[in-house]
Each structure stands twice: as structure tokens, then as C-alpha cells.
N, C-alpha and C positions, 0 to 999 in steps of 0.2 A: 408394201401391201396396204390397204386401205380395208379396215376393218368396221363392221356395222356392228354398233353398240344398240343391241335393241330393248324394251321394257323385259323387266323380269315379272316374273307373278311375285306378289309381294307378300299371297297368301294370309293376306288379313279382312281381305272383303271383294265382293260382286261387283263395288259400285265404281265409279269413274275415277283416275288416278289424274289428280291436278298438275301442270308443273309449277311449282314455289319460283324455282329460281335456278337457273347456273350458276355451280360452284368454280367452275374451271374457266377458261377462255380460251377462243382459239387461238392456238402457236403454243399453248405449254404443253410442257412434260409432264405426264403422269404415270403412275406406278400401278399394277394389279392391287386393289385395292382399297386407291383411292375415290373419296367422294366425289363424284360429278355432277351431281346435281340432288336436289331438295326436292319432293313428292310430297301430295296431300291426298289422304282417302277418309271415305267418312270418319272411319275410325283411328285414324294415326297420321302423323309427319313423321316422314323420313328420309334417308338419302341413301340413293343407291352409288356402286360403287364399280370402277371399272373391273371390267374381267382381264383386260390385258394392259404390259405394258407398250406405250406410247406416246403419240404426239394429238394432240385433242386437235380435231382438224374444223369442224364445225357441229353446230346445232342444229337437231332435224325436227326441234320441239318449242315453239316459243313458251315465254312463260306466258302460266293462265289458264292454256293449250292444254286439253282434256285427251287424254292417248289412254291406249288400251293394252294390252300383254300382248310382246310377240312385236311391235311396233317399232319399226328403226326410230331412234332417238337422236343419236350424235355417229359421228364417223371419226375414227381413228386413224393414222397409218403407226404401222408396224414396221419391224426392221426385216422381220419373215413372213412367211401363214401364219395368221395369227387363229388361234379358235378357241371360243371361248366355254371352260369348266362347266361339266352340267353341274358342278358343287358351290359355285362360286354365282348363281345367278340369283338370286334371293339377298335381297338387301337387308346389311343389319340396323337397327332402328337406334341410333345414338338420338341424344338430346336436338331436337329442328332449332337449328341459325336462323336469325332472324332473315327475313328478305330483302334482298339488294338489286337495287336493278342491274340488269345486263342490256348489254345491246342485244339488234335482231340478229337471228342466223344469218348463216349467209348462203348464197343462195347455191342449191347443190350441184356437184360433181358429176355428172351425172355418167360421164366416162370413164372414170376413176374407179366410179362404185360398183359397175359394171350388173347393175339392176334400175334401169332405166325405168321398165312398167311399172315397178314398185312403187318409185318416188312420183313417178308421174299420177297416178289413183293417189297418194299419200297426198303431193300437194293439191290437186284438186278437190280433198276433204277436207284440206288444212285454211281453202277461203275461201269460207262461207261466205253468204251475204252479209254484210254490214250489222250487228247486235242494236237493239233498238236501246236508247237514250236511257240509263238509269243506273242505279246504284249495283253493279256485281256482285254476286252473292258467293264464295267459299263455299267448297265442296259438304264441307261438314254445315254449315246454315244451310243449304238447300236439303239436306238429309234431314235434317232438323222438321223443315217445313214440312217436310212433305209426311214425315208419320205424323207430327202432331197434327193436322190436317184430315189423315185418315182418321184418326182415334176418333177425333170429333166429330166426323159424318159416321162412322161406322159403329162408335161405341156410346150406349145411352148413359150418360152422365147426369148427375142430381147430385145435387150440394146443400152443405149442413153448414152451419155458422153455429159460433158460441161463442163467448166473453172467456178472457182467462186472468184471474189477477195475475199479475208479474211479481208481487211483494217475493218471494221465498225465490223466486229466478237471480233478483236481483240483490237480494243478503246472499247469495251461497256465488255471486259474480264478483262480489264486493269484499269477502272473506277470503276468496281467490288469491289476492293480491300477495305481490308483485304481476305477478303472472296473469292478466285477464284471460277470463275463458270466453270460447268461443260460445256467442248469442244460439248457433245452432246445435251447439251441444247437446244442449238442454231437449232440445227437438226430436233429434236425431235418438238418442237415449229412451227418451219418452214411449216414443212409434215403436222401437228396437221390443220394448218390455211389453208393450199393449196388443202388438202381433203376436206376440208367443201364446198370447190370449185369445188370440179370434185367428181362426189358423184359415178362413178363408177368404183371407188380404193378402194369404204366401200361395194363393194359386191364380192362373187367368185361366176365362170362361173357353172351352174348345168344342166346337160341336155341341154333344148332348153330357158335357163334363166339366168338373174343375179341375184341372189337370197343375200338378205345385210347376213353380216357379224356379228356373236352375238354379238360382243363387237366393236361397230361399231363408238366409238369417241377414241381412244386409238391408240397410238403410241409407237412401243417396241422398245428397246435400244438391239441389243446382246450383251452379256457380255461371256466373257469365263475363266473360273472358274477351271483351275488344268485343264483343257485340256477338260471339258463338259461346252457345249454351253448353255445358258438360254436367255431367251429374257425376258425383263424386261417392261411390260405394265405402260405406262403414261397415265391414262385418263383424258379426256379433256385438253390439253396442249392449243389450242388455245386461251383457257380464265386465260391460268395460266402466271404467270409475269415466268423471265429466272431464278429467284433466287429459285423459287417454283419446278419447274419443277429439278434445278441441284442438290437442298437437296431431292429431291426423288430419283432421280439415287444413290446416295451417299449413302443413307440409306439403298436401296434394296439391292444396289451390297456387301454391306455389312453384311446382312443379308444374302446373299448367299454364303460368305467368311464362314459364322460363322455355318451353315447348316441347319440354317432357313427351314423347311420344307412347310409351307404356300408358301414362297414369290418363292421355286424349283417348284411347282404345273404349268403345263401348261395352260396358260391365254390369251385369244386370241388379236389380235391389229386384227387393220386395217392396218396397214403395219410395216417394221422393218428398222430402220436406225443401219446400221454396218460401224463401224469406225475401222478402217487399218490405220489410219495417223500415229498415236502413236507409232507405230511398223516401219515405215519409207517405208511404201508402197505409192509409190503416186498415182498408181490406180490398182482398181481390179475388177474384176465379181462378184457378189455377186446372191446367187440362192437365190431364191424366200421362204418365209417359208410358206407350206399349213398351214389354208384355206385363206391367204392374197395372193394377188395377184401382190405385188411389192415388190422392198428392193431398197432400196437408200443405194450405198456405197461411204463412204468420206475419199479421200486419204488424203494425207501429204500436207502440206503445205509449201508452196519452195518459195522462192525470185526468181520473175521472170520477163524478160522482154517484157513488152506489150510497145503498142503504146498507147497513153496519147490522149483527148478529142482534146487537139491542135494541133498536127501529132506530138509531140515531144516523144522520146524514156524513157519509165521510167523503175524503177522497180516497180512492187508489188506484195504483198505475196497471192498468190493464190493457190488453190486448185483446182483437177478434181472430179465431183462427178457422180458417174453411179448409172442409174436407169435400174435394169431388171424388164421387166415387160411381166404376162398373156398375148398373146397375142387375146386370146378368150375374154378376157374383155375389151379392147383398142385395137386402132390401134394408128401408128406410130405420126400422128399429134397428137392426142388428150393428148400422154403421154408424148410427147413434151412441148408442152402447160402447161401440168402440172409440167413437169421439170424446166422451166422456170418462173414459180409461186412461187415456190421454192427460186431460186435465188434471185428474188424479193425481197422476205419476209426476206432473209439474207442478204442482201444491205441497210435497210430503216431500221433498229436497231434504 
């Protein structure tokens, strides 16, 4: 019997299910169970898994190839009726393998599977006209694009700058040792203690409201990962020491190195701190990421000369850091204020 393996709901989001990649080939054995192939959604990689056993007979999905729930994917034969578990159709989400190429399907059965109309409207969705000349964009980049994109047509943004010495960032990085702490630490920490202070940075603006924020004690880190952006949630950082807070960053950006599909899942902060220093930016704009309603971005840090407590000329190592912010949720003092909370809390290490 020739069995239709079709997409499962994956239950993690609305948006379009990518194919990564075939895990199997056609002519092998596979087991209820096993992975058959690798999925991308905005929020997650993962692999879904066959519902029967069998003989993996073809693929009804190239890779790349954007399919939806309910979708024939691959074809089976079975030894009986083969019919697949309503318990068994939801994919479990293990660490995503990196991608390998596979050959094309081939071309279908169409007597075998004995749903001719099916595949016949399936292939004729499946080639399209020819995609125009340019760089492909991954599921989670174009999700990317497109809120940041809204925020910034739909959400009025106004940006604060200020100076920050770094001296007491970098005695308390330096005293660290062996063990360096992570540069966003410090950041992440900072923001975590100066929100518990201005409690209208843990809501976004709704109708005629500030309505709080679901994950409303959390601070995210951007990380950017092979050219896709993640935000990296710390919760509660104001009660965590710098050392706690840096082995978290370090573990998650790690686990998104490795394609961790939990720690890729979209997780909301109260706001996001994006660091450019590292890359020798010493200041930049940073948009907003919905539903938070600020971003703190931390340029380079330069040797620079200020004037000293006693009017004498020094140097020190200091930084520019910008805050954009809603301005439906704040106005110009109150985020000021909170900018300057900030620096505080980065001076008194």
C-alpha cells in the first residue's frame, strides 16, 4: 500500500513551514518514528517524524519549498493499510542538523497514490514562474523584515544619545578573571534594574492604553547568527549577579550556533539591548523590536578625551549608547530619565 505522508500542524506558528532538507532517501527503510525531514518556521527548526512503518518511496516537497498543514509531502509503501495516529502527527522539536543537500523528487505516482487531482493542483502550485535573480531570504529573515519594517512605518520612534565611561565596566571585566564576563552583561543588568523603575517600558501602547507586556521582567540580548537576527531573553537580570546573567548569554548563543530549536522560538522581553561595539561601530540607531517598546544600542568603546572632576584634561574609555524609543508610551523627559538610570547603574559596579 502506498501511503501519503502529509505536513503536520507543528503548532508553533501561522506563518509558512520551509523545507531545510531530506533526512531519508528514497529506497530506505524507516520506522514510526523516524525523522524524515527538517522544517523551518519563523519561530523554530525542526524535524518531523514518520507516522508509519515503511519504505520511503519519494518526495512531494523540494527543499526551500514553502508547504502548508494538511499538504502531501512524501509517499510511503507499507506492508498493509497503513493509517496514520491522530497522536503521532505533531513533530517533536530535537536540536535542527545542519543542511545537506538532497537530490530532486521524483516525479510522482500518480497511479499508485490513487489521488491524481490532488497532486495534479499540488504540482501545478509547486512551479511557479521562475523567482527573480538575488539573494534568498530564510523564513525567520523575512519575518524579521517584515515586523521591523512595520514598527518603523507604524510606530513614532525618537532617539536619545549619551556618553558612558566604561572605566568601572572594565575593572569589574578585568577582576573577573579567569573567566571574562560577557560585555552584554553589564547591559542587560543595567536595563533589567532601571525598568523596575519606570514601569512604562514593561507595557506597549494599545488603542487608548498601555497594556504590560507578557513577559514583563526579561531583558533580550540580539545575537546574530549566519545573517538571522534572535533576541535572546534574560529573565529577572536585576536579581541575578553579572557572572549569572554572562553564563546565560554564552549558553543560549550557543545553543543557537548549534540550532537549538527551543532557545530559536520567539520570547518576548521588555526590551532589547543590541551591541555594535564589537564590530567597531561607535554609535548606531537601533529600531525598536515589537511588542517592546525601546532598544538600547551600545557602541565601541574609544579612548577619549573628557575633562576630569578638577577641570584637568584626561582620557577615558568611553562609550555612546542610544535609546530609541515608542513615543506613544513616553515622552522625551521621562526616557531621558530612564537613560540616565541606566548610566547610573553602569558607574556603581
Amino acid at each position: 500500500m502506498h501511503f501519503e505522508m502529509k505536513m503536520p500542524d507543528l503548532a508553533t506558528t501561522d506563518s509558512a513551514i520551509r523545507i531545510v532538507r531530506w533526512i531519508v532517501q528514497p529506497g530506505e527503510q524507516v520506522q514510526r518514528g523516524q525523522a524524515l525531514l527538517e522544517v523551518e518556521t519563523d519561530k523554530a527548526a525542526m524535524e518531523v517524524e514518520s507516522v508509519v512503518n515503511g519504505v520511503f518511496e519519494e518526495a512531494r516537497a523540494e527543499v526551500d519549498e514553502e508547504v502548508s498543514v494538511g499538504q502531501v509531502i512524501a509517499i510511503l509503501k507499507t506492508e498493509g493499510p497503513a493509517h496514520a495516529p491522530s497522536s503521532s502527527t505533531k513533530s517533536a522539536p530535537p536540536p535542527a542538523a545542519s543542511a545537506v543537500a538532497t537530490p530532486p523528487p521524483a516525479a510522482p505516482d500518480r497511479s499508485a497514490s490513487g489521488s491524481e487531482g490532488m497532486f495534479a493542483r499540488k504540482r501545478a502550485t509547486a512551479d511557479p514562474a521562475p523567482a527573480a535573480a538575488g539573494i534568498p531570504l530564510s523564513v525567520a529573515q523575512r519575518t524579521a523584515a517584515k515586523r521591523l519594517q512595520e514598527c518603523k512605518q507604524i510606530v513614532p520612534h525618537f532617539y536619545l544619545q549619551t556618553r558612558l565611561d566604561a572605566s568601572a565596566i572594565i575593572a569589574r571585566r578585568q577582576a573577573a578573571q579567569p573567566v571574562k564576563l560577557v560585555w552584554d552583561a553589564f547591559f542587560v543588568r543595567a536595563a533589567g534594574r532601571a525598568l523596575d523603575r519606570f514601569e512604562r517600558f514593561g507595557c506597549r501602547f494599545e488603542g487608548d492604553r498601555l497594556v504590560p507586556l507578557e513577559n514583563n521582567d526579561a531583558v533580550g540580548v540580539a545575537v546574530d547568527i549566519e545573517g538571522e537576527l534572535y533576541v535572546v531573553p534574560i529573565a529577572g537580570p536585576a536579581d541575578k549577579s553579572l557572572e549569572q546573567i554572562s553564563a546565560e548569554i554564552r549558553e543560549n548563543v550557543e545553543r543557537l550556533r548549534t540550532g537549538d530549536p527551543e532557545v530559536r522560538k520567539t520570547r518576548p522581553a521588555r526590551m532589547t539591548v543590541s551591541n555594535l561595539g564589537v564590530c567597531n561601530v561607535e554609535s548606531f540607531i537601533p529600531i525598536i523590536n515589537p511588542p517592546e517598546t525601546v532598544i538600547l544600542g551600545v557602541g565601541q568603546v574609544l579612548p577619549t578625551p573628557v575633562v576630569l572632576d578638577d577641570g584637568v584634561l584626561g582620557i577615558r574609555p568611553q562609550c555612546t549608547l542610544t535609546l530609541s524609543v515608542d513615543h506613544r508610551v513616553a515622552a522625551g523627559r521621562y526616557a531621558a530619565e530612564f537613560l540616565d538610570e541606566i548610566v547610573r547603574e553602569l558607574t556603581i559596579l
